[in-house]
C-alpha positions as CSV (number, residue, x, y, z in Angstrom):
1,X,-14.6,24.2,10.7
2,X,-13.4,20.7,9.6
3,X,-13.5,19.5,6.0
4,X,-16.1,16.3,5.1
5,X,-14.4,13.6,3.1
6,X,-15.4,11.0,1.5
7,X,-14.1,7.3,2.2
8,X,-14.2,4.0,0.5
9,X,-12.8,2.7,3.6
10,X,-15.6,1.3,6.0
11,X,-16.8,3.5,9.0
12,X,-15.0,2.2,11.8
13,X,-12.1,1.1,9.8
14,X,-8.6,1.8,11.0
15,X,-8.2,3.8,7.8
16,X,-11.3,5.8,8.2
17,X,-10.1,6.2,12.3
18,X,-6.8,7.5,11.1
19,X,-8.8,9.6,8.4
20,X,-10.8,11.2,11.2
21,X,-7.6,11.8,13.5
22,X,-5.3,13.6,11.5
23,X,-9.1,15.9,10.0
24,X,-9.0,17.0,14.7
25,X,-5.2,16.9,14.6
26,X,-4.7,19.6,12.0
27,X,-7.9,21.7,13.0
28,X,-6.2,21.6,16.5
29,X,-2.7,22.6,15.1
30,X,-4.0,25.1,12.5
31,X,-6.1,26.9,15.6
32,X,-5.1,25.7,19.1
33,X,-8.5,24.2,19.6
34,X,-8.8,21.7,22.6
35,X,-11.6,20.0,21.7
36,X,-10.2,19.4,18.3
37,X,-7.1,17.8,20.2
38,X,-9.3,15.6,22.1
39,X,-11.1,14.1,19.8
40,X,-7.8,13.6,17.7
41,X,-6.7,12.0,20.9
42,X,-9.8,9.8,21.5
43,X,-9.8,8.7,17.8
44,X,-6.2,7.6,18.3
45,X,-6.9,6.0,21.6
46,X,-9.5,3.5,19.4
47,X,-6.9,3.3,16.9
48,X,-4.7,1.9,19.3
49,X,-7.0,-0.2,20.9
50,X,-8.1,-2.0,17.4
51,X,-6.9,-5.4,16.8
52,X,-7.6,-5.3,13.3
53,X,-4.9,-2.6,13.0
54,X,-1.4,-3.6,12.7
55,X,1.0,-3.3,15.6
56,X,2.9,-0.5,13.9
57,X,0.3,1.6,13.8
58,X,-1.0,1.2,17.4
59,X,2.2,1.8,19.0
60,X,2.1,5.2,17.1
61,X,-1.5,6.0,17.7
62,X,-1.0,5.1,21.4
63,X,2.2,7.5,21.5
64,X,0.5,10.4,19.9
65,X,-2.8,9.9,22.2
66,X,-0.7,9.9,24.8
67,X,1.1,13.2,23.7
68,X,-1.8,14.5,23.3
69,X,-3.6,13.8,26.9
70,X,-0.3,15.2,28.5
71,X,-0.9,18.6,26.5
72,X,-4.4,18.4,28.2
């Protein structure tokens, strides 16, 4: 079961899209669930795809996604 939070940061946000990530990304590594990997993976695929985000950050969203969809 993942954790609630709560976030100042404004739904959508890139924070709150990296917030939301890493929540699937550690269920996924603490269990081996799939779907928890895929919606990591789908969240980072938005991340990378956000403009308001900076460039760092995409590249490394997009690199993890695609880790990610390979381990599919």
């Amino acid at each position: 079961m993942l954790a609630t939070f709560e976030s100042t940061s404004p739904a959508g946000s890139p924070a709150h899209i990296v917030a939301g990530a890493l929540a699937h990304l550690s269920a996924h590594l603490g269990s081996g669930c799939p779907r928890a990997a895929r919606l990591a993976a789908l969240l980072l695929d938005r991340l990378a795809a956000d403009g308001d985000a900076d460039a760092e950050l995409r590249q490394h969203a997009a690199n993890l996604a695609e880790t990610l969809h390979r381990a599919e």
